[in-house]
C-alpha positions in Angstrom: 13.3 43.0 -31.3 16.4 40.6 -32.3 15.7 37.5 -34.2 17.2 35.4 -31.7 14.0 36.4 -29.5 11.6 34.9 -31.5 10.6 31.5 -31.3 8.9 29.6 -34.1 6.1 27.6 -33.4 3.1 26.2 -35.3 -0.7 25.7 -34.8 -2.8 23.0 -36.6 -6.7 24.7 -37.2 -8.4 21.2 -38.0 -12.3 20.7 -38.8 -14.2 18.1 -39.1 -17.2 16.8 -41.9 -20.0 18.3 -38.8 -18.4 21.7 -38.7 -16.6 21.1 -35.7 -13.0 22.4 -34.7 -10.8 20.3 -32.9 -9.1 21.7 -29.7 -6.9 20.7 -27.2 -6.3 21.3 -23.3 -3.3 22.7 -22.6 -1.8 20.6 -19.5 1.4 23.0 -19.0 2.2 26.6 -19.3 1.9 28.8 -21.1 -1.9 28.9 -21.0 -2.6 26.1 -18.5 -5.9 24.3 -18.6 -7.1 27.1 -21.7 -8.1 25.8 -24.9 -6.2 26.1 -27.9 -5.5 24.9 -31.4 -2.7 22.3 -31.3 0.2 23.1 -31.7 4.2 23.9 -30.2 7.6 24.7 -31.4 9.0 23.7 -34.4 12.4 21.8 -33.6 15.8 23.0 -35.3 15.9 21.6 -38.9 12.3 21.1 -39.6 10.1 22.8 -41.6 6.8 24.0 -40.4 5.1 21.5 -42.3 6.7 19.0 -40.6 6.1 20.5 -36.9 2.6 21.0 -37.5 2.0 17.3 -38.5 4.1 16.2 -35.9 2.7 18.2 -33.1 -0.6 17.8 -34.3 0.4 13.8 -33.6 1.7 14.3 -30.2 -1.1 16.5 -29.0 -4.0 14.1 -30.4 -2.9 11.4 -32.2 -4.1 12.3 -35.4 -2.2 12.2 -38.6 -2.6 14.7 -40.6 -2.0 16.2 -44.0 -1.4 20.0 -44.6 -3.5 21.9 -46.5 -2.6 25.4 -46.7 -1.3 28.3 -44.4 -3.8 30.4 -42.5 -2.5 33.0 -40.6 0.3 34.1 -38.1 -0.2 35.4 -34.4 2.7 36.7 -32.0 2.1 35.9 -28.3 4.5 36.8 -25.7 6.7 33.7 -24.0 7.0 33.0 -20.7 10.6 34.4 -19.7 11.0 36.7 -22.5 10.9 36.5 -26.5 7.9 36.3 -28.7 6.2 33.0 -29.6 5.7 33.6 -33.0 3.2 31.0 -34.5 2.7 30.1 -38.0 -0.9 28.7 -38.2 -1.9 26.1 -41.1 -5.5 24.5 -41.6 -4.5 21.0 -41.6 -7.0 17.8 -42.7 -7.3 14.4 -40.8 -6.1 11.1 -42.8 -8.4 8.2 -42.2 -12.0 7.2 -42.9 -13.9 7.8 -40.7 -11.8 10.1 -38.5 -10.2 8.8 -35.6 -11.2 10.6 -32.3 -8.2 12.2 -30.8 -6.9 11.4 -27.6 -4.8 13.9 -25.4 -0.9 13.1 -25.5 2.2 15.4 -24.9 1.7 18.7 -23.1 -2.2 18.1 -23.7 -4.5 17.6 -20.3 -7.4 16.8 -23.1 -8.4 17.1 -27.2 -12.0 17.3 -28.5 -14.0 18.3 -31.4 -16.2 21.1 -30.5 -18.9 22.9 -32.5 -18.9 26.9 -32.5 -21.3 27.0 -29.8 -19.4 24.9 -27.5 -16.2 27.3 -28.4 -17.3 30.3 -27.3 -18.2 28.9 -23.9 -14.7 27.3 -23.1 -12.3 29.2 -21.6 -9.8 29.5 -24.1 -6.3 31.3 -25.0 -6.3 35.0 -25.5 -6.9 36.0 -29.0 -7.9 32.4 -30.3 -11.4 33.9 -31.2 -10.6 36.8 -33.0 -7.8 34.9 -34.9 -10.0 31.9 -36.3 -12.6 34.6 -37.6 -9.9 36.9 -39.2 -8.9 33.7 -40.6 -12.8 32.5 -41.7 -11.8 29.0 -40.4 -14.7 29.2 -37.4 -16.4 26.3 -37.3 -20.2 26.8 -38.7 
């Protein structure tokens, strides 16, 4: 595959002090009214870093601070190419957290326990990643 098929993109794995993750609703495609880590493309000229706090804004107006890489899936992209998505666990700034509220490309954003994760109908793989990763919530 070329390199000008791939298309970076970042996801922000955020929990909470109760064990919770926070997800959003995606409101456009790819993965349409699934669940996901938030997340998107990183714009030309930024770092990932940057994307992830940024996107992490957009989709749930939290800030954010990043704390360490976690992982990296490929998915494919709509139209051809590879999404291919750097994950980071990121951590919330403020005391007490702020709850999110859904902005940009995202129909809805919530903190959810595990239990509550399993049952939502989420993005393909999302699962399997978060546990490979040990970043499930409890």
């Amino acid at each position: 595959m070329a390199d000008d098929d791939l298309i970076p993109c970042v996801g922000g794995v955020i929990l909470d002090g109760a064990g919770r993750i926070l997800l959003v609703r995606r409101g456009h495609p790819p993965g349409m009214g699934q669940w996901s880590i938030p997340g998107g493309r990183v714009e030309p000229g930024e770092t990932d870093e940057d994307a992830v706090v940024r996107e992490v804004a957009e989709e749930t107006g939290l800030t954010v601070s990043v704390d360490r890489p976690v992982g990296t899936v490929r998915r494919a992209a709509p139209g051809g190419g590879t999404f291919v998505i750097n994950d980071y666990v990121v951590r919330p700034i403020g005391d007490p957290v702020p709850n999110p509220v859904a902005g940009d490309d995202a129909a809805d954003a919530r903190w959810v326990t595990r239990a509550e994760l399993v049952a939502l109908p989420l993005v393909d793989g999302l699962v399997e990643a978060l546990t490979a990763w040990a970043v499930l919530p409890s």
